[in-house]
Backbone as a ProteinNet text record, in pm:
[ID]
protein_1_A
[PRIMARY]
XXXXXXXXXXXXXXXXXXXXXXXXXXXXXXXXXXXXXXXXXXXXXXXXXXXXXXXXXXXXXXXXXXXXXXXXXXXXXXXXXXXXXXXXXXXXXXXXXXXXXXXXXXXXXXXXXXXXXXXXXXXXXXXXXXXXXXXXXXXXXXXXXXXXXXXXXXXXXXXXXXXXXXXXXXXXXXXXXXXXXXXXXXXXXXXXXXXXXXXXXXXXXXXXXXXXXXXXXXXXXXXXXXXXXXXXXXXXXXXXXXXXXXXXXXXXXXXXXXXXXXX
[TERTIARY]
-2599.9	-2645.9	-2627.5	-2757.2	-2737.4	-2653.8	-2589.5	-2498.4	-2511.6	-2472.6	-2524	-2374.1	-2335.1	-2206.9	-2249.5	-2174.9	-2230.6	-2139.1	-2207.9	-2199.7	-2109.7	-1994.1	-1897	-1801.4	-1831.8	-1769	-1632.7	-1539.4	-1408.4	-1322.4	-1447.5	-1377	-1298	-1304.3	-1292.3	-1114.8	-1060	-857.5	-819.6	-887.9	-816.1	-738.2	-725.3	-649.4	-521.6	-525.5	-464.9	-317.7	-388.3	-313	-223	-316.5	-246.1	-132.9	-121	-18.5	97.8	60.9	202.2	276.8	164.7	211.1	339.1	236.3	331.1	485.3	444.9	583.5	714.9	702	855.3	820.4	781.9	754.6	808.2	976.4	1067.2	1047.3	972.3	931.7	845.9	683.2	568.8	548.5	436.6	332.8	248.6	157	26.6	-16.3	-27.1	-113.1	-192.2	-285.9	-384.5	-335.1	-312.2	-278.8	-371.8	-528.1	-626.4	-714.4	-797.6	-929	-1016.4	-1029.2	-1183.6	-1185.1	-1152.9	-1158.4	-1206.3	-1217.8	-1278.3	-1386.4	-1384.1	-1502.4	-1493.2	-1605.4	-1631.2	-1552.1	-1429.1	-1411.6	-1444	-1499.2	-1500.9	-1673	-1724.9	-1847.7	-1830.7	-1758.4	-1720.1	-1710.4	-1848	-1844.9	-1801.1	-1742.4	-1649.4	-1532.4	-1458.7	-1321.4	-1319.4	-1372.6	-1367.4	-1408	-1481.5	-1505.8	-1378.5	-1269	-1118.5	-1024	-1070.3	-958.3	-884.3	-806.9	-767.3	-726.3	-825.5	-894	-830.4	-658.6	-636.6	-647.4	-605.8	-598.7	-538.6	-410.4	-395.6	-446	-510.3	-573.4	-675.6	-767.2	-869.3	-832.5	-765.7	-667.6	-698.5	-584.1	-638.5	-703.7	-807.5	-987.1	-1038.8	-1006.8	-1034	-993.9	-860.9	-815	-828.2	-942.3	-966.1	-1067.3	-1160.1	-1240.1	-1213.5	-1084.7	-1056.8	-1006.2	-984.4	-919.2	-817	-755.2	-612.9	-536	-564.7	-400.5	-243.9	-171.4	-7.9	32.5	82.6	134.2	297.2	378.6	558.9	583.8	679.2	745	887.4	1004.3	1103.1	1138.3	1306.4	1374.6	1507.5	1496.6	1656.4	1633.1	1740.6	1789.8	1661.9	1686.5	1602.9	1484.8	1370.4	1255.2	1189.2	1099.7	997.3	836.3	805.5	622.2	580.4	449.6	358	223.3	175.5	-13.9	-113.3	-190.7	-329.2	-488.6	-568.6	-655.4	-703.9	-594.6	-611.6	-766	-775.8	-905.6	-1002.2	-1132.4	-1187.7	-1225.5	-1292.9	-1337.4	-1225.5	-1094	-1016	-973.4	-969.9	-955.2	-829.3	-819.6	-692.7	-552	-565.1	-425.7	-460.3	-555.2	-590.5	-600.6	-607.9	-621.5	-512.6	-395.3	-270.7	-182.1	-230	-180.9	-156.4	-248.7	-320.8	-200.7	-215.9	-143.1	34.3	38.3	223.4	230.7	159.9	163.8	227.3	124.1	127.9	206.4	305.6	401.2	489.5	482.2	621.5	616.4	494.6	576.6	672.6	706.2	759.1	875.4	896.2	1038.2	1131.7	1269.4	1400.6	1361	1377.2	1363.9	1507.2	1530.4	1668.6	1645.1	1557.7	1535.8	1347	1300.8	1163.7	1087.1	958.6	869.9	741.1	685.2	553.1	421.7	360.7	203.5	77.5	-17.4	-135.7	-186.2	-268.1	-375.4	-496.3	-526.3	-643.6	-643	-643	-595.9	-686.9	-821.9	-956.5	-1047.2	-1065.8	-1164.7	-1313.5	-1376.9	-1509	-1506.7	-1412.5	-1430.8	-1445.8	-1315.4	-1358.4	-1489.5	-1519	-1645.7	-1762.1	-1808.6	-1906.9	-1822.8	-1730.8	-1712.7	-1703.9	-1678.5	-1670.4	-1498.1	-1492.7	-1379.2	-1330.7	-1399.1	-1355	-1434.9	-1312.2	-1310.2	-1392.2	-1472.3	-1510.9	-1564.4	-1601.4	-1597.2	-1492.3	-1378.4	-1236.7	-1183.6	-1115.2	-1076.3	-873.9	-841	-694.9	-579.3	-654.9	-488.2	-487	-592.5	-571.3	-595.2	-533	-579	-478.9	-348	-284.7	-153.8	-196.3	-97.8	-188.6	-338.6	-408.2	-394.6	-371.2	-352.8	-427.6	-388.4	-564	-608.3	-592.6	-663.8	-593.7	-654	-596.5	-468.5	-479.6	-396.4	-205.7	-243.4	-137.4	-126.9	-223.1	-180.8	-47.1	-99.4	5	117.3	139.6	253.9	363.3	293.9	331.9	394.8	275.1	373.2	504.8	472.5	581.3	770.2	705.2	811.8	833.8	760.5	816.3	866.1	849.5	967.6	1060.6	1070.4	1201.9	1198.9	1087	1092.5	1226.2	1248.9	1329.1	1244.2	1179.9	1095.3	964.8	844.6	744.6	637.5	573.9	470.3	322.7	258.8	118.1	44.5	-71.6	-102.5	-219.2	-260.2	-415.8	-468	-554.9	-615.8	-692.9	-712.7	-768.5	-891.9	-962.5	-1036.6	-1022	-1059.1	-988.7	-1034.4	-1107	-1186.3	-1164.6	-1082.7	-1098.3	-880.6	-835.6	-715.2	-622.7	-564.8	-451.7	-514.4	-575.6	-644.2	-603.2	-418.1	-363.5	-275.1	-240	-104.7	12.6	65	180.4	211.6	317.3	357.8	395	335.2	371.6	448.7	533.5	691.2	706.8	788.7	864.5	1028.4	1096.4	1195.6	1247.3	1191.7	1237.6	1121.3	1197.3	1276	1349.3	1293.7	1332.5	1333	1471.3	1482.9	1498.2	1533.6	1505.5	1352.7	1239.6	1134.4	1132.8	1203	1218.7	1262.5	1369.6	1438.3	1331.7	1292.6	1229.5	1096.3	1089.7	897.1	1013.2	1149.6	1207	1221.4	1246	1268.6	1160.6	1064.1	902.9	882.7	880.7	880.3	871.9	1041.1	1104.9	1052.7	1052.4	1010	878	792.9	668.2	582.1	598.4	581.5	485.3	510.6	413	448.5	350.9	426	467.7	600.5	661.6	534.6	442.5	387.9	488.6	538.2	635.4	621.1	614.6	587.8	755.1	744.1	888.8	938.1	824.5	806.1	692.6	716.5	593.8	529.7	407	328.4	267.9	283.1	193.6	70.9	107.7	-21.5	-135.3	-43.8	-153.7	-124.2	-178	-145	-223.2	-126.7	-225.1	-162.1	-135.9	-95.5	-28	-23.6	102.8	176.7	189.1	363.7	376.3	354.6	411.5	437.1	333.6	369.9	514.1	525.1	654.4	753	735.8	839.4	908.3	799.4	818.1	910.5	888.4	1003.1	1133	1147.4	1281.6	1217.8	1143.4	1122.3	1059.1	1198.5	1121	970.8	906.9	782.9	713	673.8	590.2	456.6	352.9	232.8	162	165.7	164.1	-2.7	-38.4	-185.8	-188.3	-276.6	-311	-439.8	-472.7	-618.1	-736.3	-859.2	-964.6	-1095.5	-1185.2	-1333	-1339.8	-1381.2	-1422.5	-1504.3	-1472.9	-1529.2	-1521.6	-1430.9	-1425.3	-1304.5	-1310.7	-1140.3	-1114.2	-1084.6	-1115.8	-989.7	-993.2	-940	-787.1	-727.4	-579.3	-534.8	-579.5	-517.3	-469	-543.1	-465	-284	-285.3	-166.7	-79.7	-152.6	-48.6	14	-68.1	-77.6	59.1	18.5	93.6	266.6	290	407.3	473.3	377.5	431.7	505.1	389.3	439.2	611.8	586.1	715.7	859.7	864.5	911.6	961.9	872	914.3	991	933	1083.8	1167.8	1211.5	1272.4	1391.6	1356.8	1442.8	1481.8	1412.8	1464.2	1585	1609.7	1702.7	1605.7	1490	1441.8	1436.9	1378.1	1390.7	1519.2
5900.9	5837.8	5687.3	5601.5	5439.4	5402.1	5330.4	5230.5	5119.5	5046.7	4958.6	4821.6	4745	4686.5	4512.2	4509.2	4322.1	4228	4114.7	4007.6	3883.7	3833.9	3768.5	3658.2	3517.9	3434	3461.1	3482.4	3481.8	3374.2	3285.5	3110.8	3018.8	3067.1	2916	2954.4	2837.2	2893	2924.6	2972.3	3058	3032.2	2901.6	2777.2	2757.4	2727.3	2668	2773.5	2898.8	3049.8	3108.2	3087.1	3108.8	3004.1	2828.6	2799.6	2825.8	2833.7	2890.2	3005.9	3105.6	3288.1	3237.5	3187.3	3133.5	3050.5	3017.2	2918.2	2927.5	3126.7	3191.3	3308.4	3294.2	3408.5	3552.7	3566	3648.8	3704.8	3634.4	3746.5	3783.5	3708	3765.6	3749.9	3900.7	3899	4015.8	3965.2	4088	4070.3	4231.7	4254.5	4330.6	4409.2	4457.3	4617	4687.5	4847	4923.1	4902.6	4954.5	4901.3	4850.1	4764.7	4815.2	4951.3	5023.8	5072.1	5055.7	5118.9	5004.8	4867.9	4732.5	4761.2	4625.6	4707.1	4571.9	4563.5	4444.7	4541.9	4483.6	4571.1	4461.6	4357.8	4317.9	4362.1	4429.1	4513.2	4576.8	4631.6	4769.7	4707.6	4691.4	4637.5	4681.1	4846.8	4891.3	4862.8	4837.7	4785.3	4615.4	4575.3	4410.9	4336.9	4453.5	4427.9	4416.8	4478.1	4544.7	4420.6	4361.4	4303.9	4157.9	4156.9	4039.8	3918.9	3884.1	3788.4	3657.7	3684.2	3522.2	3461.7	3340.9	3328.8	3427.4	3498.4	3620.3	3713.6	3732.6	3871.3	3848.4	3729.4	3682.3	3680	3652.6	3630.5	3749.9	3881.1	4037.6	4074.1	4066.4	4089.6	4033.4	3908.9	3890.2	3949.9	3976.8	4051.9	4220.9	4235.5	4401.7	4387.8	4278.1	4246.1	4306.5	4275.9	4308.9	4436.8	4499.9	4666.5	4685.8	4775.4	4822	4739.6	4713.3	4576.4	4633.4	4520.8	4584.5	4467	4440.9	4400	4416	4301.1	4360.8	4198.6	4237.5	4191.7	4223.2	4086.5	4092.5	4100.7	4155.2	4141.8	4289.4	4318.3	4425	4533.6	4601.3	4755.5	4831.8	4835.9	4988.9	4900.6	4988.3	4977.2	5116.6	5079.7	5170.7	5153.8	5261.2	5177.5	5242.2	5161.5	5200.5	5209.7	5349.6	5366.6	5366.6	5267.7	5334.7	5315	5390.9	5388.4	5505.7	5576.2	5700.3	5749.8	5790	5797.1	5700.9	5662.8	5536	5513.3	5623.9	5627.6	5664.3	5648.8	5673.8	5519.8	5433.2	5313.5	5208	5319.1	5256.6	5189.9	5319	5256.9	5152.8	5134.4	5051.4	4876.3	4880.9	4779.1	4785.7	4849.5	4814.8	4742.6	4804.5	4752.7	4621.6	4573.9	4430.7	4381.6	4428.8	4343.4	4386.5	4456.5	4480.6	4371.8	4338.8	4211.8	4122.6	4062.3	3971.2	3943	4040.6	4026.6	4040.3	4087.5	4102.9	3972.1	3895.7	3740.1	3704.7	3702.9	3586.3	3627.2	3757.7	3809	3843.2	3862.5	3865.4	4045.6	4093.1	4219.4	4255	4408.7	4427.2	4473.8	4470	4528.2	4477.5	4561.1	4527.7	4627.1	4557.1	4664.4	4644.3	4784.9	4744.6	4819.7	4742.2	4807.8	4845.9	4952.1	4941.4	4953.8	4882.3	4845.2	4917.6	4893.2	4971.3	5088.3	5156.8	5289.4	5272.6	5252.1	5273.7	5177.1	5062.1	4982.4	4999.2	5080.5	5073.8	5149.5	5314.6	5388	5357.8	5215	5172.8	5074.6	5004.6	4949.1	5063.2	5180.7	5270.3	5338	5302.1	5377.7	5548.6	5595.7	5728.1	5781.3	5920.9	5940.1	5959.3	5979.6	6035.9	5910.6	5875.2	5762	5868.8	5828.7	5896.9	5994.4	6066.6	6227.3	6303.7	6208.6	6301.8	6267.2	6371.3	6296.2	6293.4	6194.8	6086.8	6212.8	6265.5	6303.1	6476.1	6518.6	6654.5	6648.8	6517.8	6506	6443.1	6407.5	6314.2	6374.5	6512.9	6597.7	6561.9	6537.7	6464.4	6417.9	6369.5	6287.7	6181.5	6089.1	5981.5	5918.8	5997.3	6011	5909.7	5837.3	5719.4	5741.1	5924.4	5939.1	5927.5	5973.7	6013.2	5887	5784.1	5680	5575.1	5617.2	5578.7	5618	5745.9	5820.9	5740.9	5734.6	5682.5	5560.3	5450.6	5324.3	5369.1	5447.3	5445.4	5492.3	5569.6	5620.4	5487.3	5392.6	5326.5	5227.1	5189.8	5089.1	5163.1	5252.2	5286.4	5298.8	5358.9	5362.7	5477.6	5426.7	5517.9	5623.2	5557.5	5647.4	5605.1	5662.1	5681.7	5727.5	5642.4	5684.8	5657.6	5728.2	5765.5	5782.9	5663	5659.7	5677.6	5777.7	5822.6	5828.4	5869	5889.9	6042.1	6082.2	6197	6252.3	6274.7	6303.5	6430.6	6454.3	6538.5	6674.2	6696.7	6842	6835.8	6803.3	6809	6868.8	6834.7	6911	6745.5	6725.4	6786.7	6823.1	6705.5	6723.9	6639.3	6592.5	6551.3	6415.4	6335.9	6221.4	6318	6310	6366.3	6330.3	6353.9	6316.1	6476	6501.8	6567.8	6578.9	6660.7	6665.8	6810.8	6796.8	6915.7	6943.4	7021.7	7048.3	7067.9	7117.4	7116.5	7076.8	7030.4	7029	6877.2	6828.1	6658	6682.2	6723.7	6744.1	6591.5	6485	6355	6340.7	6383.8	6422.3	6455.3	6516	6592.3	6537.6	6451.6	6281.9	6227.4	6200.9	6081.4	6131.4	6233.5	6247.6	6288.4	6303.2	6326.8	6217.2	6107.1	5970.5	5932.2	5900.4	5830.8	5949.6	6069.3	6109.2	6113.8	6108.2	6063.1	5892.8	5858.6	5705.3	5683.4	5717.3	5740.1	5818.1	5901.3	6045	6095.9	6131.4	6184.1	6338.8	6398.9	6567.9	6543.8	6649.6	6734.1	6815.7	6841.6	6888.2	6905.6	7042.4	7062	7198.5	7187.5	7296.3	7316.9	7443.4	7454.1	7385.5	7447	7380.5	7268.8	7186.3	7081.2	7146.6	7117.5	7156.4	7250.5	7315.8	7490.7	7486.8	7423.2	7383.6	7278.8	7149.2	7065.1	7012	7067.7	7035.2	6948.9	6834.2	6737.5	6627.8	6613.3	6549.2	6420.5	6324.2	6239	6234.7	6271.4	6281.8	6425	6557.1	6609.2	6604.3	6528.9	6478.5	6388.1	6344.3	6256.9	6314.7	6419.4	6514.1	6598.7	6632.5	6738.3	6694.8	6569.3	6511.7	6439.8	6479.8	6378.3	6272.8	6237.6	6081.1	6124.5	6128.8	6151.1	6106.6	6185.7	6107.4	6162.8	6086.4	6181.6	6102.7	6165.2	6163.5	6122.7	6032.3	5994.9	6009.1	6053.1	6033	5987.2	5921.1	5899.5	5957.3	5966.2	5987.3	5874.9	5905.4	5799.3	5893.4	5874.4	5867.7	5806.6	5958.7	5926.7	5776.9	5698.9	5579.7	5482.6	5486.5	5423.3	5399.3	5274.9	5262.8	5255.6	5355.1	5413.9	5358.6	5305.4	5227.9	5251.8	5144.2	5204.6	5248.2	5286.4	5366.3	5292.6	5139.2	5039	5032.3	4996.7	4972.7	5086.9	5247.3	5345.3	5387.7	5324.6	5340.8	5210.6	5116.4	4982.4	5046.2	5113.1	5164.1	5299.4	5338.2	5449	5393.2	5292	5199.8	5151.2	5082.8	4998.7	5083.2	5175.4	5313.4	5358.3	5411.2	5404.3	5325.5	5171.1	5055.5	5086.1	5126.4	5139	5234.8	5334.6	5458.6	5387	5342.1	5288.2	5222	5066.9	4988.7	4880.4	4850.8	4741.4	4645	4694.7	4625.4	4625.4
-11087.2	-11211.1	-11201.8	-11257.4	-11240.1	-11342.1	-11304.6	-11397	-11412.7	-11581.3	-11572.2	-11628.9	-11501.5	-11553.6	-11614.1	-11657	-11752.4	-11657.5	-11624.5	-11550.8	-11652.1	-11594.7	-11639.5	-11547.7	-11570.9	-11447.8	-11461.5	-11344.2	-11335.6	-11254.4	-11275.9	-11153.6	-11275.5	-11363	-11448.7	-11463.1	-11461.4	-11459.7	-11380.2	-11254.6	-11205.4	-11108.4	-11049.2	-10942.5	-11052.3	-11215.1	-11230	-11267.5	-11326.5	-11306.9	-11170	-11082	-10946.6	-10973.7	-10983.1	-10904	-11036.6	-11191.7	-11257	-11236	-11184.2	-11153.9	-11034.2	-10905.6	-10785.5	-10750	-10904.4	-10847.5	-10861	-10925.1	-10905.2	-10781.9	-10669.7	-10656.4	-10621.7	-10638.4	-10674.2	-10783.3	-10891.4	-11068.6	-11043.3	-10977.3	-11018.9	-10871	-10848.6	-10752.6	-10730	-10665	-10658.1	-10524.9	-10477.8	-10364.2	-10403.1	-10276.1	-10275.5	-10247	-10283.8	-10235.5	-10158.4	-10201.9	-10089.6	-10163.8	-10005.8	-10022.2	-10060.8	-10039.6	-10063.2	-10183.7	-10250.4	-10451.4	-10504.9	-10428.9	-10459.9	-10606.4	-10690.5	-10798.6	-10891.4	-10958.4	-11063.4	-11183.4	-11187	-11356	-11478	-11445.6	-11568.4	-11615.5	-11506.4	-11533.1	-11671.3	-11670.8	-11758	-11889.1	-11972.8	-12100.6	-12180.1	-12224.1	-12328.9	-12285.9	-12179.4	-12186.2	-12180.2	-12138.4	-12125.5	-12277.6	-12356.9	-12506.4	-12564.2	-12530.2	-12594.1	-12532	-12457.6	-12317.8	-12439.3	-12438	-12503.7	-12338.2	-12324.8	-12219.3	-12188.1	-12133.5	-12115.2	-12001	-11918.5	-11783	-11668.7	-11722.1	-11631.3	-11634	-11740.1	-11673.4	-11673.9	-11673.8	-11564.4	-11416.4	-11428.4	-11241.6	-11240.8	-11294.1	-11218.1	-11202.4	-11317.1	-11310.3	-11179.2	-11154.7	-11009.5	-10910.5	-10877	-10829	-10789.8	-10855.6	-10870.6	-10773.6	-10723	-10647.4	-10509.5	-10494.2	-10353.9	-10341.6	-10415.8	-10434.2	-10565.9	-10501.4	-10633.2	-10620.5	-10716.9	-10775.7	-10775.8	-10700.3	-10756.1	-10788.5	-10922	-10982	-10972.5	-10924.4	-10950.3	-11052.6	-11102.2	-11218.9	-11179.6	-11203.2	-11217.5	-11116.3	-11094.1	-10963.6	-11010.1	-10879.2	-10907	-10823.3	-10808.4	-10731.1	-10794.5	-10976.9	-11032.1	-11029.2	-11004.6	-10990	-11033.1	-11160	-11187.6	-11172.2	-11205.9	-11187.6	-11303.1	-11334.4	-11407.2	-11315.3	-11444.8	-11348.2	-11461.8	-11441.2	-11502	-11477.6	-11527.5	-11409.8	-11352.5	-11313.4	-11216.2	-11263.8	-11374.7	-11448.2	-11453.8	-11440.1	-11466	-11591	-11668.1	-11780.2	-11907.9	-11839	-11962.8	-11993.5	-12062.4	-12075	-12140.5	-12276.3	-12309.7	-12246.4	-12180.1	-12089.4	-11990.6	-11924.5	-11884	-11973	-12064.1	-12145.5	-12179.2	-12209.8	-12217.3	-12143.6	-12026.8	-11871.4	-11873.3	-11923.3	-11909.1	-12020.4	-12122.2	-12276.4	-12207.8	-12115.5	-12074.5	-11972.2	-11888.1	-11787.7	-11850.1	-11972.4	-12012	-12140.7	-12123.2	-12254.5	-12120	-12047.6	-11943.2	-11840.5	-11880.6	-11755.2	-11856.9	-11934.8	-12037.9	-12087.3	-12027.7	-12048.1	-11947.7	-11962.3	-11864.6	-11865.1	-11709.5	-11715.7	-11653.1	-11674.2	-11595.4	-11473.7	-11403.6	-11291	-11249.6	-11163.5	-11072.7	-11163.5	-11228.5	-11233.9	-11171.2	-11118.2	-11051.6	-11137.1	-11108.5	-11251.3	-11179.8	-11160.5	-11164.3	-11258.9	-11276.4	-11389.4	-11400.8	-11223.8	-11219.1	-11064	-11047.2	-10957.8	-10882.1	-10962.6	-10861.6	-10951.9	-10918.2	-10989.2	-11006.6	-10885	-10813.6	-10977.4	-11006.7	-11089.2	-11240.6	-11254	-11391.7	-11417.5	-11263.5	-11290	-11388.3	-11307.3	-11339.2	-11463.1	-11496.2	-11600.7	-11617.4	-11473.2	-11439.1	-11438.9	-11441.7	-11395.4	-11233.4	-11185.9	-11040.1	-10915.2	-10852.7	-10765.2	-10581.6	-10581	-10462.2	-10434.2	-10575	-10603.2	-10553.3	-10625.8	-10597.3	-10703.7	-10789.7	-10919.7	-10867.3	-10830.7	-10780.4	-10843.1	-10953.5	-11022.6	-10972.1	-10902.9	-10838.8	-10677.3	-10597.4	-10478.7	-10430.1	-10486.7	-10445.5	-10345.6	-10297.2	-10237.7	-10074.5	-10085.6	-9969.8	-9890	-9727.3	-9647	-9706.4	-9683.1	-9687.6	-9807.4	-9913.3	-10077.2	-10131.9	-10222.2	-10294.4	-10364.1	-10432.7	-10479.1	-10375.3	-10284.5	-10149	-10116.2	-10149.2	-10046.5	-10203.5	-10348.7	-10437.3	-10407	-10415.8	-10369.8	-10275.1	-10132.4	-10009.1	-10089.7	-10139.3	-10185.9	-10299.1	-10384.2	-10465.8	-10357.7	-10272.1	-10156.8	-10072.1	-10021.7	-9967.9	-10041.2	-10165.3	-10240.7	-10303.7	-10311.8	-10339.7	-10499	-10577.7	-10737.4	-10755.2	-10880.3	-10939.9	-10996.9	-11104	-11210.2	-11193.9	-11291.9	-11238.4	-11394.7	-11443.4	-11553.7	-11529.4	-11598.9	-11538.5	-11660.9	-11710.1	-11836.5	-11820.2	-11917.1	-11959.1	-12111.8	-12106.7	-12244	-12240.3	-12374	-12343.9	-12465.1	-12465.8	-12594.9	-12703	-12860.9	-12886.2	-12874.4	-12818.6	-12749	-12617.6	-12576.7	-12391.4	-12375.7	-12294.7	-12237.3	-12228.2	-12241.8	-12338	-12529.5	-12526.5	-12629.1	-12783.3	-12747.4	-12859.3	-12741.7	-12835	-12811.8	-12721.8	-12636	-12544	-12432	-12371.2	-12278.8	-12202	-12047.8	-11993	-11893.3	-11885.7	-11836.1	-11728.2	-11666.8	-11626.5	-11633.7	-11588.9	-11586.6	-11424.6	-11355.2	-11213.6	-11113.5	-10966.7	-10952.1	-11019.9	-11073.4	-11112.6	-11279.1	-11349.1	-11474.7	-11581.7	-11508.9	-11539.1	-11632.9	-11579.8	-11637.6	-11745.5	-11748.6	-11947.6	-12019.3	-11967.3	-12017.5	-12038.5	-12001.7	-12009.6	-12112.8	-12079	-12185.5	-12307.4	-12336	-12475.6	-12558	-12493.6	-12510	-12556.6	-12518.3	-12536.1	-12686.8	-12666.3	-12742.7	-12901.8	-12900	-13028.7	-13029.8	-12963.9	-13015.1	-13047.8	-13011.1	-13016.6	-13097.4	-13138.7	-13218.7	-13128.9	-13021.8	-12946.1	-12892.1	-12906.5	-12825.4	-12666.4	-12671.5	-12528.5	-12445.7	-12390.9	-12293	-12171.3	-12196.1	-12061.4	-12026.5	-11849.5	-11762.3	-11683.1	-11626.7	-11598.2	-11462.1	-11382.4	-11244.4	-11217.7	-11157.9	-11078.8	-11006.2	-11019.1	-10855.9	-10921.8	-11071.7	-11096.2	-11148.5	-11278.1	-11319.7	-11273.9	-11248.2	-11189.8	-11067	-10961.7	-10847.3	-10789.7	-10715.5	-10666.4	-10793.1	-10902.2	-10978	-10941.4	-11003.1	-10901.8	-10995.9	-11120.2	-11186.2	-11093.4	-11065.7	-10993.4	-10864	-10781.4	-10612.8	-10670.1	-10736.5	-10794.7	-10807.1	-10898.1	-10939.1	-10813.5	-10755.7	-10611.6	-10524.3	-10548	-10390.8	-10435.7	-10588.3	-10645.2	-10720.6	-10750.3	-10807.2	-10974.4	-11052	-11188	-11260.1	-11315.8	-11353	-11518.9	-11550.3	-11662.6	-11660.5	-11713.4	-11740.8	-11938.1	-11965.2	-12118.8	-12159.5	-12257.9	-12324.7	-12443.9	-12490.3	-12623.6	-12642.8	-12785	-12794.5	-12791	-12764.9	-12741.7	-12661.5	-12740.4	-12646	-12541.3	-12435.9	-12331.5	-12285.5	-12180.8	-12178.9	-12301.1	-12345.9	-12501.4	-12534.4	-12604.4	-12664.8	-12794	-12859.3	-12990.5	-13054.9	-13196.4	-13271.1	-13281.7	-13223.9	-13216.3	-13114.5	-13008.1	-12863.1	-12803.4	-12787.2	-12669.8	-12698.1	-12806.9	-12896.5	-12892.7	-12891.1	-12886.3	-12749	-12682.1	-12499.3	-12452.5	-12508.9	-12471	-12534.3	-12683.4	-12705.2	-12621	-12566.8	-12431.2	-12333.9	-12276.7	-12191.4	-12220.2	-12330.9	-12308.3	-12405.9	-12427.8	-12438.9	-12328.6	-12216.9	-12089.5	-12000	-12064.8	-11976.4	-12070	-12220.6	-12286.9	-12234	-12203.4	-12124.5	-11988.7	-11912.2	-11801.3	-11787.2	-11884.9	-11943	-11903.2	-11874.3	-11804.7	-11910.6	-12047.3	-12101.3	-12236.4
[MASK]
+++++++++++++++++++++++++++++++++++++++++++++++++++++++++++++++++++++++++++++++++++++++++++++++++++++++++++++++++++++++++++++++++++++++++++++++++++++++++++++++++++++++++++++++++++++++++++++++++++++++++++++++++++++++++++++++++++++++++++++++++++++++++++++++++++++++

């Protein structure tokens, strides 16, 4: 199916962004996680409509050019991550992403956090869900797969914890606001989606084991090998960022550094 993405300059600031981001570069920095998910996201006219548009996250927007963005923030031993994205067409969290960056240069964190924004850009360009005709969040048990290759990075820095933000519509699965959890083998998980929880008013979605229901998952490739994780949704139309979600997505988020101690 043709797609059709909207054309938007991303030169203007963006020298003068680089050298303030740069000139701690122990708090802030961004690489490239993989080149080939490369993608115009500022294509994607229902989220870039939502984007509260400053010089940094013009910078990332640029940055999505060259592939998946990693974003780290702060300094320390604990290190968590944030994901969003995994979905292309789920958006909110994605636009949150953006509004947690940029509330998190400007603050003292207790530790390292690292962010994707965008999992698979090519995907939020088209506004689709599935990066490759592989949809990331049932593939990430894969050699190779974008999802496996997150994984791999979250294993080689050494995360503690691990959240994974989506959206979901209200006829589709989950279907409501929740956070999904397990109990084994990584019972931390259940911590943590209890926490967001109660703070949040969001439902427990909890399975007993990782790996049963959604396999391939990366809160459960997470869960599976020790590395607590949960999986958060809000509600919102497909490809759409329906009134209020960015905001309920962005309080998951920082809920989640909340439990951590980061912040």
């Amino acid at each position: 199916m043709e797609q059709t993405v909207a054309s938007h300059n991303l030169k203007d600031n963006v020298t003068t962004i680089e050298k303030s981001l740069f000139t701690n570069n122990d708090y802030f920095s961004i690489t490239t996680l993989y080149s080939k998910s490369q993608g115009y996201v500022s294509g994607n006219k229902n989220l870039f409509a939502n984007m509260d548009y400053t010089p940094l996250t013009k910078f990332i927007l640029k940055e999505t050019l060259k592939g998946t963005p990693l974003i780290k923030l702060g300094s320390g031993d604990l290190k968590v991550m944030i994901i969003a994205g995994v979905h292309g067409n789920e958006l909110p969290p994605q636009n949150a992403a953006l509004m947690l960056i940029n509330k998190l240069q400007n603050l003292h964190l207790n530790g390292t956090v690292y962010i994707i924004p965008f999992a698979a850009p090519e995907a939020t360009m088209y506004n689709i869900r599935n990066y490759n005709g592989q949809d990331i969040n049932r593939s990430s048990m894969i050699k190779g797969s974008l999802g496996n290759l997150i994984i791999d990075k979250i294993k080689d820095l050494g995360i503690t914890y691990v959240a994974d933000f989506h959206s979901t519509a209200l006829n589709a699965n989950p279907g409501k606001e929740g956070v999904f959890c397990t109990i084994k083998p990584s019972p931390k998980s259940f911590d943590i989606a209890s926490f967001i929880s109660e703070d949040t008013n969001s439902s427990i979605i909890n399975y007993n084991n990782a790996g049963t229901m959604f396999k391939g998952a990366i809160e459960d490739e997470c869960n599976l090998i020790g590395i607590p994780a949960v999986t958060c949704e809000v509600i919102s139309s497909i490809g759409r960022v329906s009134l209020g979600s960015t905001k309920r997505s962005l309080n998951q988020m920082i809920s989640f550094l909340k439990y951590c101690n980061i912040l």
